[in-house]
N, C-alpha and C positions, 0 to 999 in steps of 0.2 A: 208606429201607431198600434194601439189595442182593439180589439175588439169588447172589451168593457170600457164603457163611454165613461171620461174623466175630466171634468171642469179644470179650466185654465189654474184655477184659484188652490185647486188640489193637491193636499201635500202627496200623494201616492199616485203619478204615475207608471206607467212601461220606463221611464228612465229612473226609475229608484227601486222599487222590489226590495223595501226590507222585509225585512223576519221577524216575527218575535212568535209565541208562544198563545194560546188561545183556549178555551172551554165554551159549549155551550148549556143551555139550558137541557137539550133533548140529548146532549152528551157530553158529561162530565170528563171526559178524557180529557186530559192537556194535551192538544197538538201544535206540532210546528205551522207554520201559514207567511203565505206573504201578502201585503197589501197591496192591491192595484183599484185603485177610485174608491167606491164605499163598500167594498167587498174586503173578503179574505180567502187566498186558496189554500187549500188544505192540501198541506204538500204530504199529509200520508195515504190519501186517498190516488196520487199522482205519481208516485215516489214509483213506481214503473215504468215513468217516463222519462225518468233520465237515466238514459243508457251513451253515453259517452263514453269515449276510451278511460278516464280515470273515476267517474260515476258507477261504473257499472260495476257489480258486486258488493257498491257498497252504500244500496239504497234505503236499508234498512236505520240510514242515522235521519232520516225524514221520520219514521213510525217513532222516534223516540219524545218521553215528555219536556226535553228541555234540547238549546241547539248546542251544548257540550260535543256530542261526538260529530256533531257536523262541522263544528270548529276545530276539530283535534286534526280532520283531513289536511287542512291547510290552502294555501293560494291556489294552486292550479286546479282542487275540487271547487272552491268557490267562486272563479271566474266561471268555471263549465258549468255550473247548477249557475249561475246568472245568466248565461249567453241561453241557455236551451229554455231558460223562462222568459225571454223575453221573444224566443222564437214560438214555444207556447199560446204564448198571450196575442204575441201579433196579429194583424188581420190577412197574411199570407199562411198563415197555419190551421189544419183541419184539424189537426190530433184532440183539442178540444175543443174549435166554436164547431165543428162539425158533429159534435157526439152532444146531444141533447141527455142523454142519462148520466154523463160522465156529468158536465156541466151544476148538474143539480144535486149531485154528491159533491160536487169537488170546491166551489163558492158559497162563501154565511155570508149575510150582509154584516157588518162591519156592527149593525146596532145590536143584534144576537147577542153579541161575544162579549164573554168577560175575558181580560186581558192580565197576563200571569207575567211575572218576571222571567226575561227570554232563557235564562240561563242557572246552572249550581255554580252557585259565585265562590271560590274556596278561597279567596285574597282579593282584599283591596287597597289600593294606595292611593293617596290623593297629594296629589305635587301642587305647588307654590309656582304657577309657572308663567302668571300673568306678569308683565313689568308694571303697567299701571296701577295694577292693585296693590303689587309689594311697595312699589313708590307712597302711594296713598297710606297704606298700613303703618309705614316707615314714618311718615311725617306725623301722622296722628302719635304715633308711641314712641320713636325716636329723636321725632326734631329735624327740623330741616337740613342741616349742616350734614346728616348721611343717612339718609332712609332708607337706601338700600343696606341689609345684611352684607359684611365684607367677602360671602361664598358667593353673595345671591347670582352675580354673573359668571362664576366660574364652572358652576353646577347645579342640574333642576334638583333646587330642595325638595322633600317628600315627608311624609307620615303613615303610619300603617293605621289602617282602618279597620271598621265594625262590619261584618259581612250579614249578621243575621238580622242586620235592621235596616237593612236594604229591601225598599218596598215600591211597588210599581204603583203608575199615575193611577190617581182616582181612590186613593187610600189615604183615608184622614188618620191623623197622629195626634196623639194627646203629647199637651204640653210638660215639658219636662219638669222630674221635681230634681235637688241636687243641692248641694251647698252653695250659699250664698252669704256674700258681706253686705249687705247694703249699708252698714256704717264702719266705716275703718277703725274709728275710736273701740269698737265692740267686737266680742266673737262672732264669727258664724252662725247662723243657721240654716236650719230646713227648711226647704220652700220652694214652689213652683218658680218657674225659671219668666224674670220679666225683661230680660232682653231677650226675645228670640227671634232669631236671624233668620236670612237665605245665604244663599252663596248659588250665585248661578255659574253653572261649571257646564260640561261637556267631559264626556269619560268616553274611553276605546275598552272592547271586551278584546282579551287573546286569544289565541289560536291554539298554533299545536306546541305540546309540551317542547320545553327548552331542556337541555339536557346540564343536572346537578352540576354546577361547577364550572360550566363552561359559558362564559359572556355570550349577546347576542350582539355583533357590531352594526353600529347604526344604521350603517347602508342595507342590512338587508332586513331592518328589524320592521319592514313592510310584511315580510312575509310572514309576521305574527302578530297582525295585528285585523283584526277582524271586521268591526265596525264603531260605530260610535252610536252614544244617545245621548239626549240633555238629563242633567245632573242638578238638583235643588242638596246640597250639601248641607242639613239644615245646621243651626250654631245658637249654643247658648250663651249667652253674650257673658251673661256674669257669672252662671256657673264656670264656663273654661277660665272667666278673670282671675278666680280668687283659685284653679286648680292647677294651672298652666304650669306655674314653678316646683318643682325642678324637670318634670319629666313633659309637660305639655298637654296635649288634649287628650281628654277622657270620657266623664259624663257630659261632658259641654259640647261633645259631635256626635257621641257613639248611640243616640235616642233613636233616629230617623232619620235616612237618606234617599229620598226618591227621584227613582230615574223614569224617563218616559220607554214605552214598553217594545217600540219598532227600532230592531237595531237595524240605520245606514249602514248601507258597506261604502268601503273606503272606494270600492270601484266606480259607485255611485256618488261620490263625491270630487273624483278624479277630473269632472270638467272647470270645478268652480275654486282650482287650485290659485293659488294666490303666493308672491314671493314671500319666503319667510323674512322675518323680523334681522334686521341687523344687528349682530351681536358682536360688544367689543367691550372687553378684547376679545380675540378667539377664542375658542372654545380649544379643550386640548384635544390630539388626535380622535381620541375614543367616542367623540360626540360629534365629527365631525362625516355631513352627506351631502352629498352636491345636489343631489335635486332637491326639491322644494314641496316642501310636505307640510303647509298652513292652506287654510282654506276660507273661500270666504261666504261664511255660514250667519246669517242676519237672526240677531238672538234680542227677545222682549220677554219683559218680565211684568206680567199685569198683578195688581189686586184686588182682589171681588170681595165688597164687606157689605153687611143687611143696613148700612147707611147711604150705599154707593148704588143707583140705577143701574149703570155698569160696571163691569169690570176697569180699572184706570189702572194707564200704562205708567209704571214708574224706571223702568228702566229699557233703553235700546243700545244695544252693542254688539261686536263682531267677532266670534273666532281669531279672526287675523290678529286681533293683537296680543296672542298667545307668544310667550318669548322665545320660550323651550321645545320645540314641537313633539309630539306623539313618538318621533323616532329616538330623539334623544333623552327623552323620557324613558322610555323601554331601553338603550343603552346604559345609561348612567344604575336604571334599577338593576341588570343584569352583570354590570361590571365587579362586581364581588364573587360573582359565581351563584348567586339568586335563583332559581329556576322559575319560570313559571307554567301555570297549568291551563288548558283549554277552560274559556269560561271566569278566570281572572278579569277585573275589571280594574283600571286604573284611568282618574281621572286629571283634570288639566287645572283642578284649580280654581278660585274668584276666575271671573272674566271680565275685566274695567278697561274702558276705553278712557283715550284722554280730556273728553268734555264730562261735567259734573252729570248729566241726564245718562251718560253711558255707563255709570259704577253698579259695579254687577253686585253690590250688599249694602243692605240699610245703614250697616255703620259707615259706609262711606258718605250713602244718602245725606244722611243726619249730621253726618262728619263727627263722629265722636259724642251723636247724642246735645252737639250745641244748636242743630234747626231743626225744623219739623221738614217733613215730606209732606208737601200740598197737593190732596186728592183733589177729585171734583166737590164742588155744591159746600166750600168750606172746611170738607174733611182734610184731617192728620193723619199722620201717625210720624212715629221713630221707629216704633219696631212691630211686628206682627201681633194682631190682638187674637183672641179667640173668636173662633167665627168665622176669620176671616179664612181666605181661601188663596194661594198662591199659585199663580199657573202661568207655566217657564211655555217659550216656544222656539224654534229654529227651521228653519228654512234658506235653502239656495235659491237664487232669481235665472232660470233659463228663458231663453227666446219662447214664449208663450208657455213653459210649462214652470214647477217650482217642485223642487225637492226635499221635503222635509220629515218631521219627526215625529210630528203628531203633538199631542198637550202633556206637560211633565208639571203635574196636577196635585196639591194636596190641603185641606182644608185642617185649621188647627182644633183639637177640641180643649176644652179643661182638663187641667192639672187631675188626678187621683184623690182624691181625699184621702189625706192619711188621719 
């Protein structure tokens, strides 16, 4: 238990302590912080209190503006800055309910703060790794007779991604401009982009640097993998259409990709582990980890539009039915000799279960644009209008408490006028 009081219903108890990155109004500084109920502690106001045998000396990656160098320590700094925060926090510890001055330096309320992207993201990849979605994908553009890619089970597909248009929840994005066909008989033109998509994913930040050239093998590719946050991978339906060939995505992903701003750590997801997915055939040696590294994380995808009273939920699905998981994602990316860096973000991909309500993207919604999506009070859509507003969620369900992510939030504006 805490001694900061936390409603059952709360994504941020004493059993999650994510991180993310924070400013406020009376101080513009970006600090590190963790969430516990409607607060934030400010772990550089604190960052003297962790003196552990592998913490100490090196508390100074708390005072920094992003949590790069507290990712670079690696697994055994970030179990021991977890265990002494939750000793902290608890209500058998004096070090802070007992200090009344510390207390009033050291906690914002949660409504203060504006919320910064937690990390310098210097790579990002985004894998293919759902099987329902490629299945789905496969039938709309393939044909039923093989939907799946002839790789697609043998290895997590991937794509290299746009890092500086990676933006945290609560930041609207203008809709993209970018080459479009809308008549096949015609050429091209210029034009605001009228399919625009989600893609609701989940990404893991890494840890500490991997070394030039050297593979990280599955079983230990826990120890560089940090945490996770929800992912809005936004998608421009018919710009990627007509740019896709020969070389694949371009302007049609690279506009806007927003993550929610509290990274989970993987140790705070450790209870609500779940068997992975069965894969057949095997997987070869280099992808292969015997414990079980899928989780079972409950993901909604609401839309809030100036037609709609409320927000309406268009999509619910799970984590779990990720194919590829986190570890053999970071193997397969590392098996070339890839390195990566603290602060890398790699994501998991669509996330579509196998009932029609669970398709983690409009174009599955709509199936290729042949239905509408039925809001409340009469309302459509096929694809995101302006206005409207997109806001992804995730959460664990424990015995009276729930672990989650917070809102991974973005509202569309108008295209630029050119």
């Amino acid at each position: 238990m805490s001694f900061i009081e936390v409603s059952a219903d709360c994504d941020f108890p004493i059993q999650n302590l994510p991180y993310g990155v924070f400013s406020t109004k009376d101080n513009p500084q970006h600090r590190i912080g963790v969430a516990i109920g409607d607060k934030i502690l400010d772990l550089s106001v604190i960052k003297h209190l962790f003196n552990g045998p592998v913490l100490n000396g090196s508390q100074e990656v708390f005072n920094k503006p992003v949590l790069n160098d507290f990712m670079a320590l690696g697994y055994p700094a970030w179990k021991e800055a977890r265990a002494r925060l939750q000793e902290l926090i608890g209500v058998n510890c004096d070090e802070l309910k007992g200090n009344a001055e510390l207390i009033s330096r050291a906690f914002v309320p949660m409504v203060s703060a504006t919320m910064h992207v937690p990390a310098k993201i210097g790579d990002y990849s985004d894998f293919y790794a759902c099987i329902y979605h490629a299945t789905n994908s496969g039938l709309m553009f393939r044909g039923k007779a093989d939907p799946l890619p002839p790789n697609w089970k043998h290895l997590p597909a991937a794509h290299h991604a746009r890092t500086s248009s990676i933006i945290v929840s609560g930041t609207p994005l203008r809709r993209p401009l970018g080459q479009i066909k809308p008549d096949l008989k015609k050429p091209p033109v210029l034009g605001p982009c009228t399919l625009l998509d989600i893609e609701l994913e989940m990404a893991f930040f890494t840890g500490p640097r991997s070394k030039f050239g050297q593979p990280i093998p599955a079983d230990k590719a826990h120890e560089y993998i940090f945490g996770m946050v929800i992912m809005n991978d936004w998608t421009a339906r018919d710009i990627y259409g007509w740019e896709r060939d020969p070389f694949g995505a371009f302007l049609g992903k690279s506009f806007a990709t927003t993550i929610s701003p509290w990274v989970v750590t993987m140790e705070a997801l450790k209870p609500f582990t779940v068997p992975n997915m069965e894969q057949e055939p095997k997987p070869l040696p280099y992808l292969k980890h015997d414990d079980d590294y899928n989780f079972d994380i409950k993901l909604e995808v609401k839309l809030k539009a100036d037609e709609l009273d409320r927000p309406h939920t268009i999509c619910r699905t799970n984590y779990k039915y990720v194919y590829w998981t986190a570890k053999q994602q970071l193997a397969h990316h590392t098996i070339n000799g890839c390195n990566i860096n603290p602060g890398d973000i790699i994501s998991s991909g669509s996330i579509s279960g196998p009932e029609e309500g669970s398709f983690g993207t409009m174009l599955e919604l709509n199936w290729k644009g042949t239905k509408n999506i039925d809001l409340a009070n009469g309302v459509t859509r096929k694809y995101v209008k302006d206005g409207d507003e997109i806001i992804i969620t995730a959460h664990c369900q424990g015995q009276g408490f729930r672990v989650g992510f917070g809102d991974c939030s973005s509202k569309v504006l108008p295209a630029i006028q050119m």
